[in-house]
C-alpha positions as CSV (number, residue, x, y, z in Angstrom):
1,X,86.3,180.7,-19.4
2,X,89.9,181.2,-20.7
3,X,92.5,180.1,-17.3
4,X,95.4,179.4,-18.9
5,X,97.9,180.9,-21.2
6,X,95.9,180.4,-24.4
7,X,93.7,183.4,-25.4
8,X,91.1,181.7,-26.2
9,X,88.4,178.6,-24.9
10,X,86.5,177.2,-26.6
11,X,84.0,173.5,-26.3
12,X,80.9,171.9,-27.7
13,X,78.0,172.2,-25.6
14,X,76.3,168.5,-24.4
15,X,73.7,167.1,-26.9
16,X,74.0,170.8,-29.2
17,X,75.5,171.6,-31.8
18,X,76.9,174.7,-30.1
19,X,80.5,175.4,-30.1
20,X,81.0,178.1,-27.7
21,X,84.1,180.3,-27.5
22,X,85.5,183.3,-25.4
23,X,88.5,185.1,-27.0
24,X,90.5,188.0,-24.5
25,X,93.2,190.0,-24.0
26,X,95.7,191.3,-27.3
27,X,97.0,188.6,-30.0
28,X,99.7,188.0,-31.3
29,X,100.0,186.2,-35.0
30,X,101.0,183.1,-33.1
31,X,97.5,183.5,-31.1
32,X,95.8,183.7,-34.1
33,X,97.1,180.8,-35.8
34,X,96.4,178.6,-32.5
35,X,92.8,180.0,-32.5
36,X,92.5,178.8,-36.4
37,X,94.5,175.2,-36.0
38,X,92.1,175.3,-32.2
39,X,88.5,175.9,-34.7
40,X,89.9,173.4,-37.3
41,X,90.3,170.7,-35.0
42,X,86.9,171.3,-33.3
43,X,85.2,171.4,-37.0
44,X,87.1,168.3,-38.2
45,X,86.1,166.4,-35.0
46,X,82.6,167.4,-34.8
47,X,82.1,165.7,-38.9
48,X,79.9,167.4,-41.3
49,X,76.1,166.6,-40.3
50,X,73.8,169.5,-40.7
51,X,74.0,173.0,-39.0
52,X,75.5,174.1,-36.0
53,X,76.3,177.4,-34.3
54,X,78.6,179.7,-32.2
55,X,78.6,181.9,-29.3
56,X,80.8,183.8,-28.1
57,X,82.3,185.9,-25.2
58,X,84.1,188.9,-26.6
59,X,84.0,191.0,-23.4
60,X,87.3,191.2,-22.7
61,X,88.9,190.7,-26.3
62,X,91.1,193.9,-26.7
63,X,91.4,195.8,-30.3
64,X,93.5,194.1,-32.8
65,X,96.4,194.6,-35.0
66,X,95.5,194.0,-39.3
67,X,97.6,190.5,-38.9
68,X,95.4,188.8,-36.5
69,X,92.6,190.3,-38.0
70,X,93.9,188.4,-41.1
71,X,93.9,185.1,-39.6
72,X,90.3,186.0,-38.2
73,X,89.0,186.5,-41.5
74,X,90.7,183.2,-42.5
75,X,88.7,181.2,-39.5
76,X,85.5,182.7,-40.6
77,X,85.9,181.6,-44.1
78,X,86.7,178.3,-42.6
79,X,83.8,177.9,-40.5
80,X,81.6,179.4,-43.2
81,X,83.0,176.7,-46.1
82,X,82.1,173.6,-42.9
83,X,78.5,174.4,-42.6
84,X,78.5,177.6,-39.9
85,X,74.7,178.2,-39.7
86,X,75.0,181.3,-37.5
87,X,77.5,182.7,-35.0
88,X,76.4,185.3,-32.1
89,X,79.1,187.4,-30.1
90,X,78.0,189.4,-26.9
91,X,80.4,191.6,-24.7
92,X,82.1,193.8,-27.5
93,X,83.9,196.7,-27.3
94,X,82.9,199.9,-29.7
95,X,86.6,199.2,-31.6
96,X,86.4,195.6,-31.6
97,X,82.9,195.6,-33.0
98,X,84.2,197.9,-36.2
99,X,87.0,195.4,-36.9
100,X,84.6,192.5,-36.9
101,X,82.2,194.0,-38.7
102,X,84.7,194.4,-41.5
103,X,86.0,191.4,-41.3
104,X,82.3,189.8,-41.5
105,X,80.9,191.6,-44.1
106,X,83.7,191.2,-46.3
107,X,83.2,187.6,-46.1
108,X,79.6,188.1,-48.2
109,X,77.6,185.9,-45.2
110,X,77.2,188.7,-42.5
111,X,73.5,187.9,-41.8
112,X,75.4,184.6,-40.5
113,X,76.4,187.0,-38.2
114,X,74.7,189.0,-34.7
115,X,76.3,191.0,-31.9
116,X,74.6,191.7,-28.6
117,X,75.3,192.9,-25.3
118,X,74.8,190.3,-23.1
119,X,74.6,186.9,-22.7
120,X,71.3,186.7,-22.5
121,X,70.9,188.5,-25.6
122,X,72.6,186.2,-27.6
123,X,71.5,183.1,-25.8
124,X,67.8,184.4,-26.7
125,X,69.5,185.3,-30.7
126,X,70.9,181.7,-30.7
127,X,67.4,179.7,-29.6
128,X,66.2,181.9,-32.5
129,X,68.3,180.6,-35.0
130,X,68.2,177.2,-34.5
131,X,64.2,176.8,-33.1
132,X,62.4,175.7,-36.2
């Protein structure tokens, strides 16, 4: 999903509201802040009507230094404050899922929150969520 230089992909899926995402590789500050102004855009764009949700591909995201964490914590606050429903990572590694855990509960909304190994997992989390 990610081909280019950015660390990160990320687009709605058709007729959803899905925004999925797959983040890899070690950040930089400057990565971080293109992944926040990257989430921003696609929050702003998609307007404010009802719930929608994430998924995303953290299998080949590498552990991270406390400064991109930072800005991490900052993009979950902002997808929190813009109506975030739920958000479901598969594919992470022992360290990575510490640091996100952390991040996540510090934010008070952690149940928001579900980590599984595979895709399938958190394709079958996400129908969950969002099947009445």
């Amino acid at each position: 999903m990610v081909d280019d230089d950015r660390k990160y992909a990320l687009a709605w899926r058709t007729g959803q509201p899905v925004l999925e995402y797959a983040l890899s590789g070690y950040w930089t500050a400057a990565d971080a802040r293109a992944w926040k102004a990257a989430i921003s855009a696609e929050v702003t764009r998609r307007g404010g009507a009802g719930p929608w949700y994430m998924i995303g591909d953290l299998s080949a995201l590498k552990t991270q230094p406390d400064e991109v964490n930072d800005i991490r914590d900052e993009v979950t606050r902002l997808t929190l404050a813009n109506g975030l429903a739920g958000c479901v990572m598969y594919g992470i590694s022992a360290v990575a899922l510490l640091q996100l855990r952390r991040l996540l509960t510090a934010s008070g909304r952690a149940g928001t929150f579900a980590y599984t190994e595979t895709g399938a997992e958190a394709e079958r989390q996400l129908k969950a969520w969002m099947t009445p």
